[in-house]
TIKE-550809 format. One record per residue: x, y, z of N, C-alpha, C in turn; residue in one letter. Coordinates in steps of 0.1 Angstrom, whole numbers, plus 2048, in hexadecimal, padded with zeros to 3 digits. Example, Ala and Ser with C-alpha at 12.3 -4.5 7.8 and 13.67 -1.06 7.14 Angstrom:
BEGIN
8847C784E87B7D384E8847DF84EA 8807EA8478897F584788180084FS 
This chain:
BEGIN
7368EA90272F8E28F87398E08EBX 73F8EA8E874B8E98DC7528E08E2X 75C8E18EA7638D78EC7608C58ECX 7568C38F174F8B78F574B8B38E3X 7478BE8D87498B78CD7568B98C0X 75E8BD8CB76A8C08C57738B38CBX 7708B18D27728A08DC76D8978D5X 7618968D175988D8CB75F8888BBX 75F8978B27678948A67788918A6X 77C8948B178D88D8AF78C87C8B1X 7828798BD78386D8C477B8638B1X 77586A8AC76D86589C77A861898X 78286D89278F86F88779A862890X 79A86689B79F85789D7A284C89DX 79184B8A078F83C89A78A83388DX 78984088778783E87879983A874X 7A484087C7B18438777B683287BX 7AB82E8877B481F8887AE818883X 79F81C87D79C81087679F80C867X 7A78168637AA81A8577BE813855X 7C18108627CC80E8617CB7FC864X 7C27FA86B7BF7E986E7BC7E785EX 7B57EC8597AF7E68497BE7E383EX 7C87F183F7D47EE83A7D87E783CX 7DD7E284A7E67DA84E7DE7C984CX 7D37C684F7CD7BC8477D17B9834X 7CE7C28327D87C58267E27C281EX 7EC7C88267F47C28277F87B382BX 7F57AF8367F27A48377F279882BX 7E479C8247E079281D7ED79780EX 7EE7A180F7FD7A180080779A803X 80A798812817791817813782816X 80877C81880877081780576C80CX 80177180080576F7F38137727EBX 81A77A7F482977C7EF82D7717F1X 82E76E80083A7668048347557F7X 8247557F48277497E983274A7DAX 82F7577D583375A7CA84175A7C9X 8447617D585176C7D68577637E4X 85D7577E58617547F286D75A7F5X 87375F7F28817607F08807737FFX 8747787FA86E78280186C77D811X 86877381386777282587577882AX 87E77482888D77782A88F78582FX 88E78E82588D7998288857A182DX 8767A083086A7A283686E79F844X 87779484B878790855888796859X 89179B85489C7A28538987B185CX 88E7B48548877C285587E7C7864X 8777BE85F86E7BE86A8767BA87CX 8817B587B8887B68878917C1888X 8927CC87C89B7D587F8927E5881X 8827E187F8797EB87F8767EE88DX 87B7EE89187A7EF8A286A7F38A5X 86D8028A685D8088B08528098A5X 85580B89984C80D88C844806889X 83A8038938347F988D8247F9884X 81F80487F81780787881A804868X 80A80086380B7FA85481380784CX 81581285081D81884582A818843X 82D81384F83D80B8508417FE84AX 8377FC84683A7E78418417EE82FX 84D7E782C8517E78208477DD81AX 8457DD80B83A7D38058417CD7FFX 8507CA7FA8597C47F38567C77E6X 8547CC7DD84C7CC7CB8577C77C6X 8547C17BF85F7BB7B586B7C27AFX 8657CE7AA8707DD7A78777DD7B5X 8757DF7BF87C7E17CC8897D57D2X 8867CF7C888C7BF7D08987BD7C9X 8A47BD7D38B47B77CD8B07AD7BFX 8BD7B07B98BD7A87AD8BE7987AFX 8C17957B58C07867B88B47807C0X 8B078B7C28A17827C98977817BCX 8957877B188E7887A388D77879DX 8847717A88827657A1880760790X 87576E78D87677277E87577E779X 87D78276D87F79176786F797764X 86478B76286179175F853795769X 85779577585079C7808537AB77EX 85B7AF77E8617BF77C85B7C176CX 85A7BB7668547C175B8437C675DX 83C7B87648307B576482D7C5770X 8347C777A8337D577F8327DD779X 83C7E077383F7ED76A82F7EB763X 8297E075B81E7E37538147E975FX 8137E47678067E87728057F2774X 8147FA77781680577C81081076FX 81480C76281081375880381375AX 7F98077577EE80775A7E580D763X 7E98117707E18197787E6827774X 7F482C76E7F08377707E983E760X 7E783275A7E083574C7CF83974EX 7CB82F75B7BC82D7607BE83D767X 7C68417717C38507777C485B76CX 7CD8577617CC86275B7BF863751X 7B685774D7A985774A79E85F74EX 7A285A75F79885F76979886E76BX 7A587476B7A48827667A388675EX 7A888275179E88A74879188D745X 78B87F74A77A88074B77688A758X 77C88B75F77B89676D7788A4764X 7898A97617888B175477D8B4750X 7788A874776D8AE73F7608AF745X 75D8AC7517528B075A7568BC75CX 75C8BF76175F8CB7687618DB75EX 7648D67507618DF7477518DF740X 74A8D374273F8D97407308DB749X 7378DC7557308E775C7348F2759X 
């Protein structure tokens, strides 16, 4: 009986694991086909890649090109790397929000 739901919860975590990986990779997907308008200069290397990625083919292997990441001549404009750097600030200004307010739950219990 244990095993049969020990069978049961791996065969779950499984397929929770692929459907979790189809949703990335859709995902991705849709950031690539907004890159390649913004950022054309990116198919190039996306397609460089992707033929040297042999067996790897899971969404955690896909490079996402970010603008910080990208040779200096591909930088259509400077101020894509700026507009990153602000985002990047920005989310980690929202986590560290969200923890302090955690914080303060958790001190007044």
């Amino acid at each position: 009986m244990k095993d049969q739901l020990k069978s049961k919860a791996t065969v779950h975590k499984s397929a929770d694991l692929q459907e979790k990986c189809n949703n990335l990779q859709r995902q991705i997907e849709k950031w690539q086909d907004i890159q390649a308008f913004y950022m054309p200069g990116v198919l190039e290397l996306r397609a460089t890649a992707e033929s040297s990625r042999g067996g790897n083919t899971g969404p955690e292997h896909i490079s996402l090109y970010l603008p910080s990441g990208l040779p200096s001549h591909l930088h259509q404009s400077p101020s894509l790397v700026q507009k990153e750097k602000r985002l990047h600030i920005a989310q980690a200004e929202d986590s560290l929000t969200e923890l302090r307010r955690l914080l303060r739950v958790t001190l007044g219990l």
